[in-house]
N, C-alpha and C positions, 0 to 999 in steps of 0.2 A: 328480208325474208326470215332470218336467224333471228333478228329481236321479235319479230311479231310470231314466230315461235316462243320463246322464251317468255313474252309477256302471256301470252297464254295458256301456257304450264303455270305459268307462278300464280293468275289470278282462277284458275282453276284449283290447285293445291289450298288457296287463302278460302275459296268456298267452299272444300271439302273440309280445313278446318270450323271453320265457323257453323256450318253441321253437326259436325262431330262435338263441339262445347257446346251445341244447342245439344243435343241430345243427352250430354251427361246434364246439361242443367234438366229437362224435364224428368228423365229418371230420376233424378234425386227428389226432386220435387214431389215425384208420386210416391216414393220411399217414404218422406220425411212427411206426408198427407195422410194417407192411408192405408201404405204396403199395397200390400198384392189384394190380387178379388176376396171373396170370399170361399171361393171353391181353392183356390191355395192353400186359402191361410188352413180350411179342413184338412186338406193331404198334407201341411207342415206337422200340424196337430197330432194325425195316425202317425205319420211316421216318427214322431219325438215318444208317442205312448210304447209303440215294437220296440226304441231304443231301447226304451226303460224297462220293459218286460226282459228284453233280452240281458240287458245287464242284473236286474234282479234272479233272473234264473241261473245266471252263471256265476256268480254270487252263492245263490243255495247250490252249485255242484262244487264250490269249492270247499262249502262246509261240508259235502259228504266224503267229499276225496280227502279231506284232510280228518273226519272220522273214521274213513278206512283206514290210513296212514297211520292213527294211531292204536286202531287196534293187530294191525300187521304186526306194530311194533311191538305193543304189549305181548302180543303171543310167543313171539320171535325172543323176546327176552325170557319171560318162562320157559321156555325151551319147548313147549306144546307139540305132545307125539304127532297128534292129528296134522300140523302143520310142517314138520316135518316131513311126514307122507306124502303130504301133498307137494311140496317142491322137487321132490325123486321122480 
């Protein structure tokens, strides 16, 4: 009773392998054929254009905060009453 358990988990586990390397071989296959649908590859598309939007826009706030930075600076070093003031 114990081996015909035992034979029936192991040829059970060798089917669930050989599933499971059939699947990663079709997956690959549709990978390395033509990716994903076409309605994917779209929403890959938008969402890689946000990336890039978003990194060029945080890109131009770093040139303006580092514009600020320099004129903080500049003021601060002339000793500028007005700014002055406004730190009190």
């Amino acid at each position: 009773m114990k081996m015909l358990f035992v034979v029936g988990c192991s040829l059970g586990l060798i089917i669930l392998a050989i599933a499971a390397i059939g699947g990663i071989i079709l997956f690959s296959i549709k990978i390395i054929k033509g990716g994903f649908s076409h309605q994917d590859r779209q929403h890959q598309t938008m969402e890689t254009k946000m990336v890039q939007d978003i990194y060029q826009g945080m890109r131009k706030m770093e040139s303006r905060v580092e514009s600020l930075e320099t004129l903080i600076m500049d003021q601060d070093r002339k000793g500028d009453k007005q700014w002055d003031d406004f730190n009190k």
